[in-house]
Short mmCIF file of the C-alpha atoms (twelve columns), coordinates in Angstrom:
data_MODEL
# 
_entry.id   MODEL 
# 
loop_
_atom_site.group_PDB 
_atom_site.id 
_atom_site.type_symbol 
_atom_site.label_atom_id 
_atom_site.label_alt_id 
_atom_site.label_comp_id 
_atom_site.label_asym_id 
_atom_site.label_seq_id 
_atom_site.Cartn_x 
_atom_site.Cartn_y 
_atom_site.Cartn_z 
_atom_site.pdbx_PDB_model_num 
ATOM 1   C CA . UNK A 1   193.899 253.390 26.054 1 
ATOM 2   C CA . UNK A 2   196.550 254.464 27.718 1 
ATOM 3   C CA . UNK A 3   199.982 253.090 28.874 1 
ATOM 4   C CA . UNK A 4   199.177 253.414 32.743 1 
ATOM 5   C CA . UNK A 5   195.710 251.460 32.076 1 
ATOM 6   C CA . UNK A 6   197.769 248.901 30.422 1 
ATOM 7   C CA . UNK A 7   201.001 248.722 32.735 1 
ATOM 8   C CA . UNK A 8   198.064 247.082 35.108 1 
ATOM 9   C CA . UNK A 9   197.751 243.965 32.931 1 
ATOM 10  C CA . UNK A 10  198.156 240.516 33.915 1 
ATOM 11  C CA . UNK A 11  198.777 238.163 30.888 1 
ATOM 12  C CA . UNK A 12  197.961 235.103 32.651 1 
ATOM 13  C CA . UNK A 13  194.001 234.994 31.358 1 
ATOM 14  C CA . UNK A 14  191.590 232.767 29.152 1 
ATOM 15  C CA . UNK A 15  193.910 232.622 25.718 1 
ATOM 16  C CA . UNK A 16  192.796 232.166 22.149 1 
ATOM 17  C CA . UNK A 17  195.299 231.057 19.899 1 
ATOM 18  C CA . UNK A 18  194.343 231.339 16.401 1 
ATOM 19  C CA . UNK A 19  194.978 228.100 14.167 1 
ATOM 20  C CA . UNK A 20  198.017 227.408 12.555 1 
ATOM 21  C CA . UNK A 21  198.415 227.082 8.072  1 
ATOM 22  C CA . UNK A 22  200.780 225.245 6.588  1 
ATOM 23  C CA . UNK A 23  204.397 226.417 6.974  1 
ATOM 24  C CA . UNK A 24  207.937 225.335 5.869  1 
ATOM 25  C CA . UNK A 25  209.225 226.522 9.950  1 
ATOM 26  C CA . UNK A 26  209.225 223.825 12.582 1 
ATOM 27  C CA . UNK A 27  206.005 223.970 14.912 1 
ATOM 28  C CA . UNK A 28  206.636 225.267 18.477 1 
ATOM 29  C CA . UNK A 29  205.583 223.545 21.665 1 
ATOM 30  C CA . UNK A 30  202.660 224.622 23.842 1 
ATOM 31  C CA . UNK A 31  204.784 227.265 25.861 1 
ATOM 32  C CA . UNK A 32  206.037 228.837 22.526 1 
ATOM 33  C CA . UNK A 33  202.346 229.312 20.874 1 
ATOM 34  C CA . UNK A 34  201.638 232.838 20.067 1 
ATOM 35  C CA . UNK A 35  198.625 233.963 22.032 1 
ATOM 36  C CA . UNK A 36  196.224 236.251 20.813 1 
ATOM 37  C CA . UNK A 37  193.945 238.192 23.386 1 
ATOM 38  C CA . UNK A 38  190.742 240.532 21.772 1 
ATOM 39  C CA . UNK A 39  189.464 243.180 24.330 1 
ATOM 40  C CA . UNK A 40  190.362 241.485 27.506 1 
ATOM 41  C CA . UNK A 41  188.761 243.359 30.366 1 
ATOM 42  C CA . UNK A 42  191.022 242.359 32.815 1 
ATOM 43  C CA . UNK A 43  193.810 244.878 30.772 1 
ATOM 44  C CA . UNK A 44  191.257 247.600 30.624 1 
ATOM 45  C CA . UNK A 45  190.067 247.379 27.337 1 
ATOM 46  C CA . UNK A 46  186.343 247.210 26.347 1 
ATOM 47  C CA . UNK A 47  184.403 244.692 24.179 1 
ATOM 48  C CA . UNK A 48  184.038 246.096 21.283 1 
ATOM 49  C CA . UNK A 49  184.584 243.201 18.781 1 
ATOM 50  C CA . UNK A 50  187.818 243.524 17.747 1 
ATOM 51  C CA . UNK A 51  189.415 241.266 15.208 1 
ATOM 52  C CA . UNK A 52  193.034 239.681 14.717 1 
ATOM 53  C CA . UNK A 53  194.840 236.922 12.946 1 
ATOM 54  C CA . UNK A 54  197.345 235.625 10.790 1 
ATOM 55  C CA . UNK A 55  196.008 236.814 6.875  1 
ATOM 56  C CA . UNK A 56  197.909 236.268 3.389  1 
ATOM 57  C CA . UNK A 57  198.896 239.230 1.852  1 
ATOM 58  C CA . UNK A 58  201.800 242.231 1.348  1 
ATOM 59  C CA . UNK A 59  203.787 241.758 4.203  1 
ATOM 60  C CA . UNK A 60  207.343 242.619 5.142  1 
ATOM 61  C CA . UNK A 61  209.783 242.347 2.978  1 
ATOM 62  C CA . UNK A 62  211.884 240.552 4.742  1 
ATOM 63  C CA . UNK A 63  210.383 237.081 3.935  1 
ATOM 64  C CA . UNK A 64  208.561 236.162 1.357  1 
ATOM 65  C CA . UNK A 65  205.720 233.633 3.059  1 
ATOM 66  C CA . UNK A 66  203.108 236.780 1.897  1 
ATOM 67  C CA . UNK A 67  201.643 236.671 5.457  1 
ATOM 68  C CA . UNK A 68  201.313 238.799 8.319  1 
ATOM 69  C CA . UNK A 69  199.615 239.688 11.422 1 
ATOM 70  C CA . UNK A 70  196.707 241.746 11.136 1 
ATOM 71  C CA . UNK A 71  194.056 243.652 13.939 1 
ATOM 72  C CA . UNK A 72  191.420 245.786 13.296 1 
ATOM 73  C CA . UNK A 73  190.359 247.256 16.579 1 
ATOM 74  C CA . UNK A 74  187.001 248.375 17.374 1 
ATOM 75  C CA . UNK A 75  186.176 252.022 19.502 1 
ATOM 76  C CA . UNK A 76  185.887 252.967 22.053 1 
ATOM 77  C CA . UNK A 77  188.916 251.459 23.825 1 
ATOM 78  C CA . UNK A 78  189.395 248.124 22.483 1 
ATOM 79  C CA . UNK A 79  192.452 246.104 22.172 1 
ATOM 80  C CA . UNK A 80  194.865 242.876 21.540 1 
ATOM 81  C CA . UNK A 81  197.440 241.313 23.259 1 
ATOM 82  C CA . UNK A 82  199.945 239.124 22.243 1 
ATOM 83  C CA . UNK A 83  202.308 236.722 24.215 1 
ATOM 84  C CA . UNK A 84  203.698 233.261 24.760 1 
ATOM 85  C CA . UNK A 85  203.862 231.275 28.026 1 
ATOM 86  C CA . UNK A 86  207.477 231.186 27.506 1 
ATOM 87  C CA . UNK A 87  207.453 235.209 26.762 1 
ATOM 88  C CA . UNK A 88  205.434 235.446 30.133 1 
ATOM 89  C CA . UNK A 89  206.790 233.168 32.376 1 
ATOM 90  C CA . UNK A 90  210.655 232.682 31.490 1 
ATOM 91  C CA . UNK A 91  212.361 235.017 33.747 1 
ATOM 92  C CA . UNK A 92  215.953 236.657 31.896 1 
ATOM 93  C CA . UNK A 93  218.537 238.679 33.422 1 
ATOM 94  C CA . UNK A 94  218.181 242.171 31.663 1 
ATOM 95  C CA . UNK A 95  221.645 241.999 30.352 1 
ATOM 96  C CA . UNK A 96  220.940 238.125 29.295 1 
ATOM 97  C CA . UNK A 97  217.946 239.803 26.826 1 
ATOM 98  C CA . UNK A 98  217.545 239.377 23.212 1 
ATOM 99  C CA . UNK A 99  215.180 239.579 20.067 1 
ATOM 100 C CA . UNK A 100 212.616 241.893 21.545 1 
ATOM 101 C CA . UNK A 101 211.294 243.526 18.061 1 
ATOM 102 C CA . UNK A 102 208.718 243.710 15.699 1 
ATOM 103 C CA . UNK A 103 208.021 244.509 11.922 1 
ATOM 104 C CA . UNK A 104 204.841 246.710 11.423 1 
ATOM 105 C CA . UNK A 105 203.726 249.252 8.442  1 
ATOM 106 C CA . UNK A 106 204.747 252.817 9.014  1 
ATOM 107 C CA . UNK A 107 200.762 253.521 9.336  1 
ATOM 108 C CA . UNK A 108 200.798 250.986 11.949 1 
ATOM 109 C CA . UNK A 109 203.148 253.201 13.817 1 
ATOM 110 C CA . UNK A 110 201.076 255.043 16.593 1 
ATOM 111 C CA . UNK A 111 202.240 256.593 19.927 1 
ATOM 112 C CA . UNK A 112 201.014 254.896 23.037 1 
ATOM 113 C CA . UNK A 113 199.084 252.477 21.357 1 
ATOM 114 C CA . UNK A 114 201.220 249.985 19.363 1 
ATOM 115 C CA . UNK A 115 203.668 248.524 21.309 1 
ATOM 116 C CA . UNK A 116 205.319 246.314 23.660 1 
ATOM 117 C CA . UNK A 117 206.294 246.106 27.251 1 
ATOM 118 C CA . UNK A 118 208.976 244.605 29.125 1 
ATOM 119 C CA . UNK A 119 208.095 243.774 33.142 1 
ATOM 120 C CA . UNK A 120 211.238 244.376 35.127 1 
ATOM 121 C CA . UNK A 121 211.867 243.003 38.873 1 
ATOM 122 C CA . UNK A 122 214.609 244.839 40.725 1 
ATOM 123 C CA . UNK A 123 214.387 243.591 44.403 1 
ATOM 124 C CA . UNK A 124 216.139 240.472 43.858 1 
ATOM 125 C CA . UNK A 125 212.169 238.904 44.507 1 
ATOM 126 C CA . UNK A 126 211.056 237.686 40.854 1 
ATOM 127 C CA . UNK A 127 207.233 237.435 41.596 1 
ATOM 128 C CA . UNK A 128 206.882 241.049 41.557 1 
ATOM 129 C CA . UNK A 129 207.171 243.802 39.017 1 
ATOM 130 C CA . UNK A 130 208.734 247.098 39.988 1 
ATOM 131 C CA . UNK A 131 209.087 248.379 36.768 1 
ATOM 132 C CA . UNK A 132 207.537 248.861 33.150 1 
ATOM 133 C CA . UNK A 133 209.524 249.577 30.299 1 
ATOM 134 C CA . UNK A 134 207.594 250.321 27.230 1 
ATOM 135 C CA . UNK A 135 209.120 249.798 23.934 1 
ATOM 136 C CA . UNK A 136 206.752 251.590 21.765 1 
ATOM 137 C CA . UNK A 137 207.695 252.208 17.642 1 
ATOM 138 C CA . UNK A 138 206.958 255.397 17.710 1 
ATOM 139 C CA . UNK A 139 209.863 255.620 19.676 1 
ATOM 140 C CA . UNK A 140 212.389 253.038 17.324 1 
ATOM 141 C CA . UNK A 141 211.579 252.340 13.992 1 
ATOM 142 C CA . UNK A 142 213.766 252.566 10.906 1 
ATOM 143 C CA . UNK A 143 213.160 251.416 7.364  1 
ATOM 144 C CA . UNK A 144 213.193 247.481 6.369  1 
ATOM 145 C CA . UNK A 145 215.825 247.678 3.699  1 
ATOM 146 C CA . UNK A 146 214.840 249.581 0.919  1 
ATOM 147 C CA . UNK A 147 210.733 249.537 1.961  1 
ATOM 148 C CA . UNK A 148 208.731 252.751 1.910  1 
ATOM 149 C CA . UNK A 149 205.809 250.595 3.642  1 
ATOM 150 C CA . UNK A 150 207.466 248.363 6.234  1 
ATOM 151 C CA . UNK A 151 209.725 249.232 9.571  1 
ATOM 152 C CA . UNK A 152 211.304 247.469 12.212 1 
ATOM 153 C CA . UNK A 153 211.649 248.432 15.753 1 
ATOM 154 C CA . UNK A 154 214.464 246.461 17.271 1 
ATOM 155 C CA . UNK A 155 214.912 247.276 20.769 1 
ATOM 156 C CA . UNK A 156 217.671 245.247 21.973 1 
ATOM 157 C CA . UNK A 157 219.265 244.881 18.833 1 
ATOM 158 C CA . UNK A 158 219.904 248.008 17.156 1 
ATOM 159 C CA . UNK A 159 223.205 250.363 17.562 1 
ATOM 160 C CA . UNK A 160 224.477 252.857 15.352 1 
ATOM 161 C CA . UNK A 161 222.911 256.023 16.697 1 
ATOM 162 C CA . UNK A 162 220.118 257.227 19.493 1 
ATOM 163 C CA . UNK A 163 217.217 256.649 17.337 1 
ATOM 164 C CA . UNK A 164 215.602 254.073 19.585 1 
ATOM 165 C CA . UNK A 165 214.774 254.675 22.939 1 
ATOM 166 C CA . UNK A 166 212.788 252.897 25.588 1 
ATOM 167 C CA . UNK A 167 210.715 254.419 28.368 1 
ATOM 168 C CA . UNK A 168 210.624 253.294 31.438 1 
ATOM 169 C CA . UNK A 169 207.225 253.372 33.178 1 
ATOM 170 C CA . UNK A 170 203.990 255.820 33.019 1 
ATOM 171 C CA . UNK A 171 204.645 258.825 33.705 1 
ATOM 172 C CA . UNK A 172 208.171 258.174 32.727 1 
ATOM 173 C CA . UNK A 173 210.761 257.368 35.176 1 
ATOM 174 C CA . UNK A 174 214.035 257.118 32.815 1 
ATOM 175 C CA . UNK A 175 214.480 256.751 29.662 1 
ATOM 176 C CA . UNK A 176 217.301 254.536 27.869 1 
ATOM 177 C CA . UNK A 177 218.558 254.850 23.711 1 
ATOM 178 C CA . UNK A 178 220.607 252.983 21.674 1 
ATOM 179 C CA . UNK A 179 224.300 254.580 20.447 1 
ATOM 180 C CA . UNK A 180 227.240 253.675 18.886 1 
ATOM 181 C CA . UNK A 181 227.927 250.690 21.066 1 
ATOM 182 C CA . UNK A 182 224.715 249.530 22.909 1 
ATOM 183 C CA . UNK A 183 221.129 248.938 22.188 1 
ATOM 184 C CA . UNK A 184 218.624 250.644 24.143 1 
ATOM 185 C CA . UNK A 185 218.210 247.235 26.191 1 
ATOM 186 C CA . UNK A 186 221.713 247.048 26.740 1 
ATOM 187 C CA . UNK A 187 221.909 250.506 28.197 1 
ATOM 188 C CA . UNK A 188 218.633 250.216 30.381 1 
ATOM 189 C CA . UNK A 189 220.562 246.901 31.420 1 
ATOM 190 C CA . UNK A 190 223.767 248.658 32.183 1 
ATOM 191 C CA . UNK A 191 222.335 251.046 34.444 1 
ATOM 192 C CA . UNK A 192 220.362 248.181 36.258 1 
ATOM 193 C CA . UNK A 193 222.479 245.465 36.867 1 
ATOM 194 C CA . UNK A 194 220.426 243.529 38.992 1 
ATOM 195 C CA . UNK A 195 217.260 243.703 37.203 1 
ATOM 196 C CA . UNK A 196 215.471 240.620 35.894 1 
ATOM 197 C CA . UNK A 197 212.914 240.465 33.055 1 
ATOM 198 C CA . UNK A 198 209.703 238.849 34.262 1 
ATOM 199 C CA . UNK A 199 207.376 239.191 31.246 1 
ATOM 200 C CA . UNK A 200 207.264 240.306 27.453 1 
ATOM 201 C CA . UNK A 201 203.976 241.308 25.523 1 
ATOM 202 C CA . UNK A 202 202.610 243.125 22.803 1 
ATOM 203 C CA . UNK A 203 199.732 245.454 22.871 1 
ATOM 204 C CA . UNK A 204 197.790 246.669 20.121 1 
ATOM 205 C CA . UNK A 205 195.146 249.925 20.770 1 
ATOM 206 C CA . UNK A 206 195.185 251.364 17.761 1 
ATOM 207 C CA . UNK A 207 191.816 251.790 16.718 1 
ATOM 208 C CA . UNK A 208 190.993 250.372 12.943 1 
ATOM 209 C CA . UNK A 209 193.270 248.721 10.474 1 
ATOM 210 C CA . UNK A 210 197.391 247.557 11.987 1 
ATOM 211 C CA . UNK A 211 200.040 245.127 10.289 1 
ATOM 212 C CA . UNK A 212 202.606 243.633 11.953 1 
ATOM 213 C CA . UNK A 213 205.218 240.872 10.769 1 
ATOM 214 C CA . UNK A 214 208.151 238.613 12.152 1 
ATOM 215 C CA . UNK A 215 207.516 239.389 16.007 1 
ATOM 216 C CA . UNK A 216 209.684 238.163 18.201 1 
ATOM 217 C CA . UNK A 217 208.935 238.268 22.003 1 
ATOM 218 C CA . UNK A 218 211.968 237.547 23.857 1 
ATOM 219 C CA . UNK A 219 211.827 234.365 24.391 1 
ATOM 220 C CA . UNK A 220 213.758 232.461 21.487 1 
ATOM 221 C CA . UNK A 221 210.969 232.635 19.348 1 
ATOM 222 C CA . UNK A 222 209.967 234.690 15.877 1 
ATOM 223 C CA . UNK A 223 206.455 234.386 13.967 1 
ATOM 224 C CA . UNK A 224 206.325 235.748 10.637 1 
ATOM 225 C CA . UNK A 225 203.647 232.634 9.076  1 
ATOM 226 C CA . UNK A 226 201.235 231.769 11.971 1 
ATOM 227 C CA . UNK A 227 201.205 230.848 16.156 1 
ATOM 228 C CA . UNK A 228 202.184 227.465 16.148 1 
ATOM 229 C CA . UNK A 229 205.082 228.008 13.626 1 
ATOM 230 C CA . UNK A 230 208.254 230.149 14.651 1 
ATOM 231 C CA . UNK A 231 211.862 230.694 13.550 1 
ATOM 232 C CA . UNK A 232 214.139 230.042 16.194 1 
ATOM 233 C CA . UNK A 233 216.141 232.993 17.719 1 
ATOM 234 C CA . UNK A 234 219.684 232.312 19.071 1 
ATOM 235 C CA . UNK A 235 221.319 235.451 18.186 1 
ATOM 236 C CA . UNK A 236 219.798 239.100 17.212 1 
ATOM 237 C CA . UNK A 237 221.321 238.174 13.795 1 
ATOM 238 C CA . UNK A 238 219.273 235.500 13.100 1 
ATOM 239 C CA . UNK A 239 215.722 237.106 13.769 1 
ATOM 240 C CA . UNK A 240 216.522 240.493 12.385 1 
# 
C-alpha cells in the first residue's frame, strides 16, 4: 500500500468496533468509540483476512493494564484503520491541535505503512480536504523511558530537537519538524495559519505481526485498555 492509495480514503464506512473488557477508565460515548476497519476496499486495501484487536500481553511501559493493540495483516495489500467519529468529524484549528501520537514496538516501526494522517482544509470551506499530512513513525519515534522494545511518536507534542517531522502530502509537498520550541504540528501550524483539521486516522499496512499502545487521535481521547474505554486528554501532558 502506498500513501497516495491511502490519502484517497474516506473514513465514513460500515465500522466494527471490537468489544470492550473490563477497565478501571471511564467508558466513552458513541462518538469517542475507537473504530476498527479490516481491509476496507473503499481505502484500497484488499480482503485478505486481516486480524486486529485489543489482546493482554507485554505492552508499553507506560501503563501497566498488560494490554495493547494488536494487527496481523494479511498479503497482498491488506490493511486497518482506526478512528473515532469525534477524530473524524470534529473539525480543529491547526494551531488549536493536540495529542496526535501513538505508542508502537520498534518492529512495528515501518515506513509508509504504519501511520497516521491528518486531513487539512485551507480554503476557509471545511467540507473539503486540500491537504494530507502524514505523520508516519518512521519519521518520529524516540524511546519510552528506559524501553529497548517500546517508542512513542508524538507529533504535536514533542520539542527538544528536529527528530520528528511530518510530511505533507504524496509526493511530498513540505515538510514540517519539531525544534527547540515547537512541535512538528506547531510548525506545520505556524506556516498555515488558516488551516483547519478535518479528520484524524490511523492506518496500519504492515504486512504480519504490529503492536501499538495508548493511541490518541486528536480528539480528547487516549486508548491504552480497549474502544469503549479512554483516558481523557486535556493537555499533551496528560496523554504522554
Amino acid at each position: 500500500m502506498t500513501r497516495k492509495i491511502v490519502a484517497a480514503l474516506v473514513v465514513a464506512l460500515g465500522m466494527l468496533a471490537f468489544a470492550a473488557v473490563a477497565s478501571a477508565e471511564p467508558k466513552v460515548d458513541s462518538s469517542q468509540r475507537l473504530r476498527v476497519q479490516v481491509d476496507p476496499n473503499q481505502s484500497g486495501c484488499n480482503t485478505v483476512d486481516s486480524i486486529a484487536g485489543w489482546v493482554t500481553g507485554t505492552d508499553s511501559p507506560s501503563d501497566s493494564n498488560h494490554r495493547l493493540f494488536h494487527t496481523d495483516v494479511g498479503t497482498p495489500v491488506g490493511c486497518v484503520v482506526l478512528f473515532s467519529n469525534a477524530s473524524a468529524n470534529r473539525h480543529v484549528a491547526a494551531e488549536n491541535q493536540k495529542n496526535i501520537s501513538i505508542q508502537l514496538t520498534s518492529a512495528s516501526v515501518s515506513l509508509g505503512l504504519n501511520y497516521m494522517v491528518a486531513e487539512i482544509s485551507t480554503d476557509g470551506n471545511n467540507s473539503t480536504t486540500e491537504h494530507f499530512l502524514f505523520l508516519d513513525p518512521a519519521d518520529c519515534n524516540h524511546p519510552v523511558g528506559s524501553s529497548t522494545t517500546w517508542v512513542r511518536a508524538d507529533f504535536t507534542g514533542y520539542k527538544g530537537d528536529d527528530t520528528c517531522t511530518i510530511v505533507e502530502d504524496s509526493p511530498p509537498s513540505a515538510t514540517y519538524s519539531s525544534d527547540a520550541t515547537h512541535s512538528a504540528f506547531q510548525n506545520f501550524a505556524i506556516a498555515n495559519p488558516e488551516a483547519v483539521v478535518v479528520s484524524k486516522y490511523v492506518v496500519i499496512a504492515k504486512s504480519g505481526d504490529s503492536r501499538f499502545d495508548r493511541i490518541a487521535l486528536g480528539a480528547g481521547k487516549m486508548y491504552d485498555n480497549d474502544s469503549s474505554h479512554a483516558v481523557s486528554c486535556t493537555t499533551e501532558a496528560s496523554c504522554s
